[in-house]
C-alpha positions as CSV (number, residue, x, y, z in Angstrom):
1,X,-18.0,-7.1,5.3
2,X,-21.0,-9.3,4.5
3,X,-19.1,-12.1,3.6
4,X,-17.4,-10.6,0.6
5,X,-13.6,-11.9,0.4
6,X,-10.9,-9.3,-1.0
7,X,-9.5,-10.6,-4.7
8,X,-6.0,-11.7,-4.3
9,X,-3.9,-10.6,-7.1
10,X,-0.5,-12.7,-7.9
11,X,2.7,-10.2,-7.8
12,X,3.1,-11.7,-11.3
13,X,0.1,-10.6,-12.8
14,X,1.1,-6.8,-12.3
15,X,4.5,-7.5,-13.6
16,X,5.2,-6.0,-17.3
17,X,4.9,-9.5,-20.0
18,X,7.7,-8.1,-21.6
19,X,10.9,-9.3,-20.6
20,X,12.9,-6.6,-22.1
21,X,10.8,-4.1,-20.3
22,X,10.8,-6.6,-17.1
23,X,14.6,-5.4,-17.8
24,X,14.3,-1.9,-18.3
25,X,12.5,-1.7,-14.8
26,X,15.2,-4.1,-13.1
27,X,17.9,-0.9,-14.5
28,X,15.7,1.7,-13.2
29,X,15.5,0.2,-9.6
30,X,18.9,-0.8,-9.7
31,X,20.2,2.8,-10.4
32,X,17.6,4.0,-7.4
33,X,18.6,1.1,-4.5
34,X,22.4,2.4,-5.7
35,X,21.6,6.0,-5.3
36,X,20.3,5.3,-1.8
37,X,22.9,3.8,-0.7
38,X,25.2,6.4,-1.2
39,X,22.9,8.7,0.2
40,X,22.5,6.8,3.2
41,X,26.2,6.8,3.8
42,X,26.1,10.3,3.2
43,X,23.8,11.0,5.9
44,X,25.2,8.4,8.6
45,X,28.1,10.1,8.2
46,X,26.7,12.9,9.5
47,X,26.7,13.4,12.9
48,X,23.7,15.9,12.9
49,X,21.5,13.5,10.4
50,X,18.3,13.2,10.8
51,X,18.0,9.7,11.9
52,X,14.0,9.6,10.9
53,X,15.1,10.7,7.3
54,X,17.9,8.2,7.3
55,X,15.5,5.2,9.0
56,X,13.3,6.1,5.9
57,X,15.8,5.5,2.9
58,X,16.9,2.2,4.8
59,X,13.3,1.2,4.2
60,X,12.5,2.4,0.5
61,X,15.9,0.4,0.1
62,X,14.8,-2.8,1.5
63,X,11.6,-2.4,-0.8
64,X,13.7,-1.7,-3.7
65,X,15.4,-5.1,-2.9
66,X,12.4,-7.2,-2.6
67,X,11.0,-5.5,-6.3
68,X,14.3,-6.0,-7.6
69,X,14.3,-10.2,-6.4
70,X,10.8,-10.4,-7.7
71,X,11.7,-9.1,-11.0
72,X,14.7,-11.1,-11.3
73,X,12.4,-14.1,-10.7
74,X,10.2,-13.3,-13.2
75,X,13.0,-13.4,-15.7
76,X,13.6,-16.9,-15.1
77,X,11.3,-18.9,-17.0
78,X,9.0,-21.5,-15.1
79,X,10.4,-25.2,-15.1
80,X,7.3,-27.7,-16.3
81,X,6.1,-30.0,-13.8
């Protein structure tokens, strides 16, 4: 790698400045974590589901989750020091 280090971008500085569209998003992923979870119960209630599909929307919801926190702390302005 000759010595080069890999830039480290703060989760912040891709967030939207805006906070109503830091808003908008936070709806939109909302909506999506929701829609999961009702397909999840769909398919666990399944006794043929795919457990592979099922292991998979458990996952994008946990990501959904974590965007969703990171957003939601973005919306809270910084205290000063």
């Amino acid at each position: 790698m000759h010595g080069r280090r890999a830039e480290r971008v703060s989760w912040r500085a891709m967030l939207p400045p805006d906070p109503a569209e830091i808003s908008r998003k936070l709806a939109d992923l909302r909506l999506e974590h929701r829609d999961l979870d009702s397909a999840i119960g769909r398919l666990q209630a399944d006794i043929a589901a795919d457990e592979l599909a099922v292991k998979r929307l458990k996952k994008r919801k946990l990501q959904l989750k974590d965007m969703i926190a990171r957003l939601e702390s973005a919306l809270i302005p910084d205290e000063p020091a």
